[in-house]
C-alpha positions as CSV (number, residue, x, y, z in Angstrom):
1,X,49.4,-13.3,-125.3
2,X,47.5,-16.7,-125.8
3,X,46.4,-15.9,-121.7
4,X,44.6,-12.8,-123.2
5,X,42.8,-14.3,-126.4
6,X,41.8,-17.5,-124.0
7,X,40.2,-15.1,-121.9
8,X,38.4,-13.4,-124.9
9,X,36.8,-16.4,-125.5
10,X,35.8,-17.3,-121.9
11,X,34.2,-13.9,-122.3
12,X,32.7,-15.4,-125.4
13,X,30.8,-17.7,-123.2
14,X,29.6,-16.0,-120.3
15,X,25.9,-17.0,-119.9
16,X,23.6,-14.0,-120.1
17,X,26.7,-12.1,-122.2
18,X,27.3,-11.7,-126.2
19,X,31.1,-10.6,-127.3
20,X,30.9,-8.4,-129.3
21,X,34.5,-6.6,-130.2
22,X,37.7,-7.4,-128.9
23,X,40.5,-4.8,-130.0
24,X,43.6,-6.1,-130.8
25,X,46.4,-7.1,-128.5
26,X,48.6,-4.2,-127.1
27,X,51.8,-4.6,-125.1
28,X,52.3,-2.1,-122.6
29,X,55.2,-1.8,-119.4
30,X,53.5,-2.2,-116.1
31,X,51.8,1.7,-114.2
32,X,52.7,1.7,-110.7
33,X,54.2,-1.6,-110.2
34,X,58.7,-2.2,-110.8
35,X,60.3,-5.3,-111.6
36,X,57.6,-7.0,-113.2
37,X,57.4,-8.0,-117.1
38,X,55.3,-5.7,-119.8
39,X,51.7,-6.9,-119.6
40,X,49.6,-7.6,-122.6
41,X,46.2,-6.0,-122.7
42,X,43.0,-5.6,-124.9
43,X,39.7,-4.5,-124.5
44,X,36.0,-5.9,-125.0
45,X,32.5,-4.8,-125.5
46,X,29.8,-7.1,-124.4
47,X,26.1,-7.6,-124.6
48,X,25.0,-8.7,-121.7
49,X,21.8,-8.6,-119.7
50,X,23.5,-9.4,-116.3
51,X,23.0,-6.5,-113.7
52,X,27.0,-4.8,-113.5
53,X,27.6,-6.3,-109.9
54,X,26.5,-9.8,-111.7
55,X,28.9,-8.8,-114.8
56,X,31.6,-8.1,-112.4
57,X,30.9,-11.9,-110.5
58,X,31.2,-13.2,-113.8
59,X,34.5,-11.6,-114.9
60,X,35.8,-12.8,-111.2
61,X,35.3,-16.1,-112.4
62,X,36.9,-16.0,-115.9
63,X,40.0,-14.7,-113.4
64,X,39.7,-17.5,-111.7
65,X,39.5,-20.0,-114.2
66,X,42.7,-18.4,-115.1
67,X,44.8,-18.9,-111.9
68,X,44.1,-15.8,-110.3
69,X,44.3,-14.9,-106.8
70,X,43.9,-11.7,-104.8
71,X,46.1,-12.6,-101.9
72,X,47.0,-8.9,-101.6
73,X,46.5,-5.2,-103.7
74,X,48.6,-5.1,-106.5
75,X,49.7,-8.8,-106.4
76,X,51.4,-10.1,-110.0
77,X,48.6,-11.4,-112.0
78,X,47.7,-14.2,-114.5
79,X,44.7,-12.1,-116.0
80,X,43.0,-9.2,-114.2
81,X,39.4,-8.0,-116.0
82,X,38.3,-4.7,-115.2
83,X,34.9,-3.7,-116.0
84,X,35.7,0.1,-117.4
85,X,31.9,0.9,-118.4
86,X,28.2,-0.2,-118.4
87,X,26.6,1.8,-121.3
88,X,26.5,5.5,-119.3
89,X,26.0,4.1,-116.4
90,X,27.6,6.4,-113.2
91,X,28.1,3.9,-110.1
92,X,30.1,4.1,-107.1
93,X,29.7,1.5,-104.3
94,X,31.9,-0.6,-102.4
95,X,32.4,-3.4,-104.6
96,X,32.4,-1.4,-108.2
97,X,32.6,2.1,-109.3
98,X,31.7,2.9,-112.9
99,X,33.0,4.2,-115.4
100,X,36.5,2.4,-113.9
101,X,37.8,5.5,-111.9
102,X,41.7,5.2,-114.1
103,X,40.4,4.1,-117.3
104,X,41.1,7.4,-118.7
105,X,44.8,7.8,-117.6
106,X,45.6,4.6,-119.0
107,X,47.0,4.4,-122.3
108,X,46.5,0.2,-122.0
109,X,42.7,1.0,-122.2
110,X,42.2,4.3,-124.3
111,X,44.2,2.8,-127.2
112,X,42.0,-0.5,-127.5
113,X,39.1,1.2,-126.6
114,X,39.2,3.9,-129.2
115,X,40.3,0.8,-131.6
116,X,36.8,-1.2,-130.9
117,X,34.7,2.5,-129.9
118,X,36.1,5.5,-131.5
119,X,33.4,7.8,-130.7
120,X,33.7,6.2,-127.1
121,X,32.3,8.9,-124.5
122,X,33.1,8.5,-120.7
123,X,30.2,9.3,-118.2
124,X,31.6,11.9,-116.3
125,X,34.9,12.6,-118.5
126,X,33.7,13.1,-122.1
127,X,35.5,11.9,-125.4
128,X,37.5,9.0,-124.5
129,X,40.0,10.3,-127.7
130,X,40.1,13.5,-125.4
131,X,42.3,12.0,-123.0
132,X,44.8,10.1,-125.7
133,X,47.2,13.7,-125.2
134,X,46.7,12.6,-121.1
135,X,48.1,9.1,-121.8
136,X,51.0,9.5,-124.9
137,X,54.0,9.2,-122.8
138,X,52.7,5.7,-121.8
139,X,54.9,3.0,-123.6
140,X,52.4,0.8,-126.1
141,X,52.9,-1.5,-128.8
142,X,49.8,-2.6,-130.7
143,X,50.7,-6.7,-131.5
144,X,50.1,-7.9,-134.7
145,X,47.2,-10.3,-134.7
């Protein structure tokens, strides 16, 4: 849990970036991957006037910071930041496709989202609260702060 709010704050001091909401902290058991520990997620908005490639850099190096590596896909992880959206933008290139292609089967993200951006819409998708039916078998514990 501490992992996660450190990271909040690195997010807090990305040049070129203002935090603006962080949702609270939500355990949730791992999609796709056995025998690993629940994770802890959240999710933030941010202000930023970095170009979303340049956002993405800059979340690659809060990861960093943190001890991760990318030695291979799905590798355990000390802190993975996704960027889910950038304002409507649609983007699909090699590097970074926007909005995040899974955000909206993922309880771990439609939860804190909707917690920090209730009327949330997802370019391409709609209402992000449309797809919390899509996502309630998913095992998730909001953390008290």
């Amino acid at each position: 849990m501490e992992q996660v709010r450190a990271a909040g704050e690195a997010l807090a001091g990305l040049p070129h970036a203002r935090l603006l909401r962080m949702s609270s902290l939500y355990r949730t058991a791992p999609v796709g991957i056995r025998r690993q520990p629940d994770f802890i997620n959240a999710v933030a908005a941010l202000a930023t006037t970095l170009a979303p490639h340049e956002l993405l850099d800059a979340l690659f190096v809060v990861e960093r910071q943190f001890g991760r590596r990318r030695d291979f896909p799905q590798a355990p992880r000390t802190l993975d930041l996704d960027l889910l959206l950038y304002d409507q933008l649609l983007l699909d290139s090699e590097r970074l496709s926007l909005p995040h292609p899974r955000m909206h089967l993922r309880a771990f993200v439609i939860a804190p989202l909707l917690e920090i951006a209730p009327e949330c819409r997802i370019p391409g998708r709609g209402s992000a609260a449309a797809w919390l039916p899509a996502v309630s078998q998913q095992r998730i514990e909001r953390l008290a702060p």
